[in-house]
N, C-alpha and C positions, 0 to 999 in steps of 0.2 A: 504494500500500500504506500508505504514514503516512497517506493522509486518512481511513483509514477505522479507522485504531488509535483508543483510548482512551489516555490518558496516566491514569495513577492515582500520586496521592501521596505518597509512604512518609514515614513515622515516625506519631508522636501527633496525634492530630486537634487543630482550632486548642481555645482553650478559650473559654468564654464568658466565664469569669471570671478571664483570664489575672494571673499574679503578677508582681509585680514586686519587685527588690531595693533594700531601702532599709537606711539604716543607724542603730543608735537607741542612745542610750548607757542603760542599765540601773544601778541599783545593783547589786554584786555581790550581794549578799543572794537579789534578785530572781531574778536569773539562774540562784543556785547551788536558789533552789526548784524552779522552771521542771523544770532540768535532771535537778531527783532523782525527779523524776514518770515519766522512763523516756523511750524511744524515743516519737518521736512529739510532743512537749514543743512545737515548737516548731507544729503543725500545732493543737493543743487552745489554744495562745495567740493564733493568728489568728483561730478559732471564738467564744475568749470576748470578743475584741475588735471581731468582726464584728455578736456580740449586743447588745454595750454602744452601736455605734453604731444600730442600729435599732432600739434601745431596747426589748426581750425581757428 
């Protein structure tokens, strides 16, 4: 009976562009901009920082 099961993997699929945590120290200034742009702040500064490396 298990040889003929399938095993299926729960949770989130892998990603291709997996994140990783890193730690960066900011000017306060910077940070307090960042943060008054609203939810989400921290996902549109990985974007503009993804552009500046691939140069768009």
């Amino acid at each position: 009976m298990l040889k003929r099961g399938t095993v299926k993997r729960a949770g989130r699929p892998i990603a291709t562009n997996p994140r990783r945590q890193v730690t960066i120290r900011l000017p306060e200034s910077v940070l307090a901009a960042w943060k008054a742009t609203g939810p989400g702040w921290q996902t549109r500064m990985a974007e503009l920082l993804s552009k500046h490396v691939r140069g768009c």
